[in-house]
The first five atom37 places (N, CA, C, CB, O) and aatype in JSON, in Angstrom:
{
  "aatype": [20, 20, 20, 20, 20, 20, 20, 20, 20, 20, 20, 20, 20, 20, 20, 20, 20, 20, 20, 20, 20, 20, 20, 20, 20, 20, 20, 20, 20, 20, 20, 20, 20, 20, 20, 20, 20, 20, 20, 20],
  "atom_mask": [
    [1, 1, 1, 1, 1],
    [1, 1, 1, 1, 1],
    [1, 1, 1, 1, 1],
    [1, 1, 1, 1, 1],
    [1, 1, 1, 1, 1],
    [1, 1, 1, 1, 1],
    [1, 1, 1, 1, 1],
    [1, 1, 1, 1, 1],
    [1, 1, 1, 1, 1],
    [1, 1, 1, 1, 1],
    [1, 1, 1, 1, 1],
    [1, 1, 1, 1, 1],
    [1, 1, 1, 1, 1],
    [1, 1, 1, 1, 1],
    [1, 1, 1, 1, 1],
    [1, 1, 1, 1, 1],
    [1, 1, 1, 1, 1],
    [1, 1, 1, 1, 1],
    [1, 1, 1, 1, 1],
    [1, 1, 1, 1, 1],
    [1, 1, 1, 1, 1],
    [1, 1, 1, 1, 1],
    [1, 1, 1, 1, 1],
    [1, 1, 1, 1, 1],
    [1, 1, 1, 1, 1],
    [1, 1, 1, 1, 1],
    [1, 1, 1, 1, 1],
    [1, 1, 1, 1, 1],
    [1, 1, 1, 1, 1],
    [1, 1, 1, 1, 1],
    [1, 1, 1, 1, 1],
    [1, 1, 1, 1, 1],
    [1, 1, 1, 1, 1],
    [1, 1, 1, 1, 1],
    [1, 1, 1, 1, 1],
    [1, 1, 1, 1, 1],
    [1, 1, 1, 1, 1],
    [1, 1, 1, 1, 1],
    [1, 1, 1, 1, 1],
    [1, 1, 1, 1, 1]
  ],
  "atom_positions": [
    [[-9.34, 46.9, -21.59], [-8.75, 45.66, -21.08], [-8.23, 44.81, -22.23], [-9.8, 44.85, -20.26], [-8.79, 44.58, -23.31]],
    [[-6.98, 44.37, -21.77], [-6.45, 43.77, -23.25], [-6.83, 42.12, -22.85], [-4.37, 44.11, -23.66], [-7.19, 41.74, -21.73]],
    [[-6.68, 41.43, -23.82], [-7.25, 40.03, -23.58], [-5.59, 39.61, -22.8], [-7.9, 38.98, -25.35], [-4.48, 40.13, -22.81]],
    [[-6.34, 38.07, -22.02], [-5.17, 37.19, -21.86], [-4.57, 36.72, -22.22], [-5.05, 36.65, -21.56], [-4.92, 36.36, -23.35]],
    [[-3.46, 36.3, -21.89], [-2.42, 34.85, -23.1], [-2.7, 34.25, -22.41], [-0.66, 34.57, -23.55], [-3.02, 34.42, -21.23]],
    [[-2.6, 33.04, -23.32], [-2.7, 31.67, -22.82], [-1.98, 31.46, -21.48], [-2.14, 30.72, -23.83], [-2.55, 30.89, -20.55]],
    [[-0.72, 31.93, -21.39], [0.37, 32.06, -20.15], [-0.56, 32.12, -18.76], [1.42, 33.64, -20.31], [-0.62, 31.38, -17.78]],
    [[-1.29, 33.45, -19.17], [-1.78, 34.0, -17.73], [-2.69, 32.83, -17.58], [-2.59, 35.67, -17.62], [-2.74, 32.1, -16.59]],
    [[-3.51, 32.71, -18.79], [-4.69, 31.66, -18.06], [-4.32, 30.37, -17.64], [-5.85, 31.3, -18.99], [-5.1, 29.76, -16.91]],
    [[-3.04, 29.77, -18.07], [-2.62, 28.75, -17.03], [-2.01, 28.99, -15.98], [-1.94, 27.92, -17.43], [-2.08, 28.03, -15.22]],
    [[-1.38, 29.92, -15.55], [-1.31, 30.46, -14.17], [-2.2, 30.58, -13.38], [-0.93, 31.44, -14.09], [-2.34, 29.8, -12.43]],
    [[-2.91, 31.48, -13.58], [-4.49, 31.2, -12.99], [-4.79, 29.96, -12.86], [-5.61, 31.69, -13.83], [-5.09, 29.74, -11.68]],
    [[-4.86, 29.13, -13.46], [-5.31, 27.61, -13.52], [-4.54, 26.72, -12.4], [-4.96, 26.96, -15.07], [-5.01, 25.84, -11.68]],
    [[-3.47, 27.13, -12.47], [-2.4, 26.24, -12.16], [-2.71, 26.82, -10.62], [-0.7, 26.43, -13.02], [-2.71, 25.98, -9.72]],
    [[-2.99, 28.22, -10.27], [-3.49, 28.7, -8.57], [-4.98, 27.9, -7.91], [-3.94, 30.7, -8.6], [-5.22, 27.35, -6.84]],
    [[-5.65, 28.12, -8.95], [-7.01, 27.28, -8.78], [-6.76, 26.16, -8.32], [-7.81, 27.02, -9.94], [-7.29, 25.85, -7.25]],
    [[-5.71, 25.04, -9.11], [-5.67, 23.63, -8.88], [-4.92, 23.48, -7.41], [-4.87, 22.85, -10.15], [-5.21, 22.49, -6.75]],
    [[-3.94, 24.46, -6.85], [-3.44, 24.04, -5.56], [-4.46, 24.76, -4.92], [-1.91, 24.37, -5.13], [-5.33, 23.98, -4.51]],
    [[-4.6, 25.44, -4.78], [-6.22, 26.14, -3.43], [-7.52, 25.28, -3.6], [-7.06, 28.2, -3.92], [-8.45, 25.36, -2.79]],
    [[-7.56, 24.23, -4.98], [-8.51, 22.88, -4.51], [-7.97, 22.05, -3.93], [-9.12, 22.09, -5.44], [-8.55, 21.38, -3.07]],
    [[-6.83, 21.89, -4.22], [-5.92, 20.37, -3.42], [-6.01, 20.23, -1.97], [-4.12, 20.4, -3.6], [-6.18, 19.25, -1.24]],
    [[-5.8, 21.76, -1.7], [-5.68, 22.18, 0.03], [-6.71, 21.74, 0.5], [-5.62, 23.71, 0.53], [-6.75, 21.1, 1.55]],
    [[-7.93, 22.09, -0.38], [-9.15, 21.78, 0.25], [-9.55, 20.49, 0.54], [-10.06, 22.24, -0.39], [-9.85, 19.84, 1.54]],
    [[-9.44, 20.28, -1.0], [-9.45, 18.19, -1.11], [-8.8, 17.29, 0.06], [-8.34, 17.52, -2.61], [-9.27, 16.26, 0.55]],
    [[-7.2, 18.15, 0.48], [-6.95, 17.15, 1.64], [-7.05, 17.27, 2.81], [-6.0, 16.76, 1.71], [-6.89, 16.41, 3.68]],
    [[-7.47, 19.0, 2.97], [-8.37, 19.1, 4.52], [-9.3, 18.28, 4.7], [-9.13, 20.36, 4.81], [-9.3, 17.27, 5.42]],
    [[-10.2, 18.73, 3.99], [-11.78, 17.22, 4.11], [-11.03, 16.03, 3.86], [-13.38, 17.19, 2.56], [-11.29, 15.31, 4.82]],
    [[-10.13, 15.32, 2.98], [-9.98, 13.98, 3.26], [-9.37, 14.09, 5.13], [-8.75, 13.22, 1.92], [-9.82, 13.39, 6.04]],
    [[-8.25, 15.17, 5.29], [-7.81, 14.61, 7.19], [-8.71, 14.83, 8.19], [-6.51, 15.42, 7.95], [-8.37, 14.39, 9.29]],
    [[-10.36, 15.72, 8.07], [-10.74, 15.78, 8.28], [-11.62, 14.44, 8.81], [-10.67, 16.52, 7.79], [-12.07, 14.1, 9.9]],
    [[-11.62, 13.85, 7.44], [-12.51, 12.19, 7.55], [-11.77, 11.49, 8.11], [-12.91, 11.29, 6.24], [-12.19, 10.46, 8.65]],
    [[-10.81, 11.76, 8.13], [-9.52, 10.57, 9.08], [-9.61, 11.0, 10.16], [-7.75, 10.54, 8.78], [-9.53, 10.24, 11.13]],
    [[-9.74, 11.87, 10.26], [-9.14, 12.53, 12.32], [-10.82, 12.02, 12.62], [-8.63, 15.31, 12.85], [-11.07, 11.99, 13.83]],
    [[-12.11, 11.56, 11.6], [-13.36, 11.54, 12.6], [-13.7, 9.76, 12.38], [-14.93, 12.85, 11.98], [-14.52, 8.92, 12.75]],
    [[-12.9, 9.82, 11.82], [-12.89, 7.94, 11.56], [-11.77, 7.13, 12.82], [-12.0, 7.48, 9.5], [-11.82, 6.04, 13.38]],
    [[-11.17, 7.85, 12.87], [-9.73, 7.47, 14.06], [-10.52, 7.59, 15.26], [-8.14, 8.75, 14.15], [-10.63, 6.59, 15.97]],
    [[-11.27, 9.02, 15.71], [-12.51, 9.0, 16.92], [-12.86, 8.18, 17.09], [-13.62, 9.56, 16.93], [-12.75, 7.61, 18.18]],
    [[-13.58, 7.61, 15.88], [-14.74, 6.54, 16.26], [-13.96, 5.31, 16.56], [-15.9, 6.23, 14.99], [-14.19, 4.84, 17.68]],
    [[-13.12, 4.69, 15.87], [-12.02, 3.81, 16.09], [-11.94, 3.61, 17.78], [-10.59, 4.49, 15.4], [-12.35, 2.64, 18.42]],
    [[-11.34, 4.72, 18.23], [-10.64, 4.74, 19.84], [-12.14, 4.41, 20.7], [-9.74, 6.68, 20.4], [-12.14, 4.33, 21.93]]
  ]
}
């Protein structure tokens, strides 16, 4: 196995950071769609 470049490992990085974001703003619409419930 040959090592990485720097390249790949910010690619990688850069996939990591949007497949957290997704997550980050499911659970934030998540808290909205159960805060809006309680609201109505």
């Amino acid at each position: 196995m040959k090592p990485k470049t720097l390249r790949e490992h910010f690619i990688e990085l850069q996939t990591e950071v949007r497949s957290l974001r997704k997550v980050v703003w499911a659970f934030i619409l998540v808290n909205l769609a159960n805060m809006g419930v309680q609201v109505l």
